[in-house]
N, C-alpha and C positions, 0 to 999 in steps of 0.2 A: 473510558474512564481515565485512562494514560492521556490520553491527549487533555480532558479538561484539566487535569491536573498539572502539567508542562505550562497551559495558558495560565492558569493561575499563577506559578512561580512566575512567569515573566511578568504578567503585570504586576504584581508586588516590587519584583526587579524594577521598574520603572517608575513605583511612585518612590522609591526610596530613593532611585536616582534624583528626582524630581525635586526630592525633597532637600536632600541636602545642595542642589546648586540655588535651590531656595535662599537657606540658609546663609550659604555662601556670600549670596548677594543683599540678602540684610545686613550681614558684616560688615560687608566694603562700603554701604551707604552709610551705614552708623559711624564708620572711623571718616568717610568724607564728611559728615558733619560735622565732625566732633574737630577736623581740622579746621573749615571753615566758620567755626565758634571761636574756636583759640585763636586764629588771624584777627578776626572782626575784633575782639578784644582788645590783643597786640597794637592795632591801628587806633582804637580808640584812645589807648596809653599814651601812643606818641602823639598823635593829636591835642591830647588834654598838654603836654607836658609842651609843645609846639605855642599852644595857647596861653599858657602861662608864661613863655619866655618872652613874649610877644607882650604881653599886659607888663610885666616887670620892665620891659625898656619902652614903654610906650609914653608918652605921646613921639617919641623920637627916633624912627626907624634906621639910622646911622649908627647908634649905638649896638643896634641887633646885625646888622651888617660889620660892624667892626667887632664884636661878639666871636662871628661866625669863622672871621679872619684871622682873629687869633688861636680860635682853636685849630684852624688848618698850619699855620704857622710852627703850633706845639706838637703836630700831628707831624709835618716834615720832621721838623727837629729830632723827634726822636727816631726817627724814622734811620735820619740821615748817621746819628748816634751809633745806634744798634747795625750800620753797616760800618761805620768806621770802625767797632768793638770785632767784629768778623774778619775784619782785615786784620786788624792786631792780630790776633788770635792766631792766623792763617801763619802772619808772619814768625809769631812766635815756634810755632811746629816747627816753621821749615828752617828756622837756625837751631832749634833741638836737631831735626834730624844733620843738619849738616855737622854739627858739634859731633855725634855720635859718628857719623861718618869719617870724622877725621880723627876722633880717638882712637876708632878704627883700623885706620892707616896706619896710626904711629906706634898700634900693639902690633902688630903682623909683619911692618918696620922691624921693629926692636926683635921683636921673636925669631927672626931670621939674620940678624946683626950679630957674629959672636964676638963682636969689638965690644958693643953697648952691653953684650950678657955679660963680659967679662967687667967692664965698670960696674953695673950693677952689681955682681957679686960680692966684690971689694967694700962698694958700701955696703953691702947688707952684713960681710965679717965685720969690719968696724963699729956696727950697733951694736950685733951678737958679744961681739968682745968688750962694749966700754957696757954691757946691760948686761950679762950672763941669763943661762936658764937658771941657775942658782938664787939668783938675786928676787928674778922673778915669781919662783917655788914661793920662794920665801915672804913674798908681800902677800902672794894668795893663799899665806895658810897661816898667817900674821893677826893676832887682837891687840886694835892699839889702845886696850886697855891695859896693856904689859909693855915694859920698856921694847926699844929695838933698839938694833946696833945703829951704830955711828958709819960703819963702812958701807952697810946698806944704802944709806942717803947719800954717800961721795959717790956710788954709782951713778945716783939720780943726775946728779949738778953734773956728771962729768959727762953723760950723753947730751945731755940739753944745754953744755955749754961750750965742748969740745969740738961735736959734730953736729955740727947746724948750718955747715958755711954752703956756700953754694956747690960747692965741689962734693957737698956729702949727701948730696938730692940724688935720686935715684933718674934716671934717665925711660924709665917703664913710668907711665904717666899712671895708670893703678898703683905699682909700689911705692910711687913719690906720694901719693894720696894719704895710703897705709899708713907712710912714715911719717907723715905730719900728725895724722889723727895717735898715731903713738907717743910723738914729742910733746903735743898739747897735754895728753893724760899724763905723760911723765914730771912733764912741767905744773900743773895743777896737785899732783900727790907734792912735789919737794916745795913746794910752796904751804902749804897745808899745814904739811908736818914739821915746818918751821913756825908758823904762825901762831898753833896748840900744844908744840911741844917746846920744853927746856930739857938741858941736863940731866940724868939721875942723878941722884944722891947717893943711890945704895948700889948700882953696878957700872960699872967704870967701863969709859967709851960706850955709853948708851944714851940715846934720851927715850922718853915719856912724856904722858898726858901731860897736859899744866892740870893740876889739882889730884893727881895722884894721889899723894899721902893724903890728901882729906878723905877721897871717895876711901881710901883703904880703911881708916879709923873712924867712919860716918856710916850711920844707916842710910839705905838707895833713898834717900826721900828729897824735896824741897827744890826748889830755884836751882840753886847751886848745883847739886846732885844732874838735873835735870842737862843744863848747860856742860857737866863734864860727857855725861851719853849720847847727845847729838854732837859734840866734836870726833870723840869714837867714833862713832855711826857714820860721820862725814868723810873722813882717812879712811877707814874701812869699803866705803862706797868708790870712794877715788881711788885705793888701789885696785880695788877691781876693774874697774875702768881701764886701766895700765896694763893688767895682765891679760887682759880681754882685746884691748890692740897691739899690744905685742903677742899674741897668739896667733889672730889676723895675719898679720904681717910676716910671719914666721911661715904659715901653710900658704900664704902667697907666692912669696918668693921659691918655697922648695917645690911649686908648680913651675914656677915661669923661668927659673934660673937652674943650668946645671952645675952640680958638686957643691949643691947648699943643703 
């Protein structure tokens, strides 16, 4: 009884084998046909569309020849295109990486020069001194919908007009950066705030908004109103800009320079 039973598990073991390399091989016939349908198809596509190109320039087989020319012609072209765009490209990296490589040289230069740290230092007190952190406090916690001082703004003119020469450029190729993007915001506020502001009236050695006294004696409302809040809004935006590169500039230098 043990023995017919053993034969029966193997045969059953064997039609199930049987069965699924069956299986198997119905699969791999059904997906060979089902490519050899999609080819046949494909062929017929281009044949119809071969046929057609042929009837549209027919009776005159030169025009399908010079058809064909041209397309090869458009086919170089871009071809030749899209390598000349690679070559740029190529070029372009390798003067970034050279540029990076020689700004490089000229920080690791400088940071070992205590000739150049000492020039730099000197201008970096010069700013420090014609701008104070006083000055600066004070634009960053300043609403120019209230007067400001008049001394405040002889700070602005006197950095952006005093120390700009060439001699007042920083020889650290990052802090000479710093310093321009500081002088552009400084120069943009004192320009600003001469363009919207006049005079006060009511506190001496001050100016203000232009339309001050209206927005004072005026409900927030209308055109007018409108045009005195986006000038605020713009001085406000621009000093920040100012205090935000002379911050910059400030933890720059007391990284890269000593006794600042």
């Amino acid at each position: 009884m043990a023995v017919a039973a053993q034969q029966a598990d193997s045969w059953q073991f064997w039609v199930r084998q049987a069965a699924r390399r069956l299986w198997k091989a119905a699969a791999a016939i059904a997906i060979i046909l089902t490519l050899i349908t999609g080819s046949v198809f494909v062929l017929k596509a281009v044949r119809k569309t071969f046929d057609a190109a042929t009837y549209w320039l027919y009776p005159d087989p030169l025009l399908f020849v010079l058809a064909a020319l041209v397309l090869g012609l458009s086919l170089a072209l871009g071809i030749s295109r899209g390598q000349i765009w690679m070559a740029r490209q190529r070029q372009v990296k390798l003067a970034t990486r050279v540029d990076d490589a020689e700004a490089e040289v000229m920080r690791l230069g400088h940071q070992s020069d205590p000739i150049r740290q000492t020039k730099d230092a000197e201008v970096f007190h010069a700013i420090t001194t014609a701008l104070p952190r006083d000055d600066i406090s004070y634009f960053a916690e300043h609403d120019f919908g209230s007067p400001w001082s008049c001394d405040r703004t002889r700070s602005l003119h006197s950095l952006v007009e005093e120390h700009n020469a060439v001699e007042d450029c920083f020889l650290d190729p990052e802090l000479e950066r710093l310093r321009k993007d500081l002088f552009d915001a400084t120069d943009a506020l004192r320009w600003g705030a001469a363009k919207h502001g006049v005079l006060s009236r009511n506190i001496r050695d001050h100016f203000e908004l232009r339309g001050n006294d209206w927005a004072r004696n005026n409900p927030p409302e209308g055109l007018r109103y409108e045009q005195y809040e986006a000038h605020r809004q713009e001085l406000g935006e621009l000093a920040d800009r100012m205090v935000s590169a002379y911050d910059r500039l400030v933890a720059a230098a007391r990284a890269r320079l000593p006794n600042t």
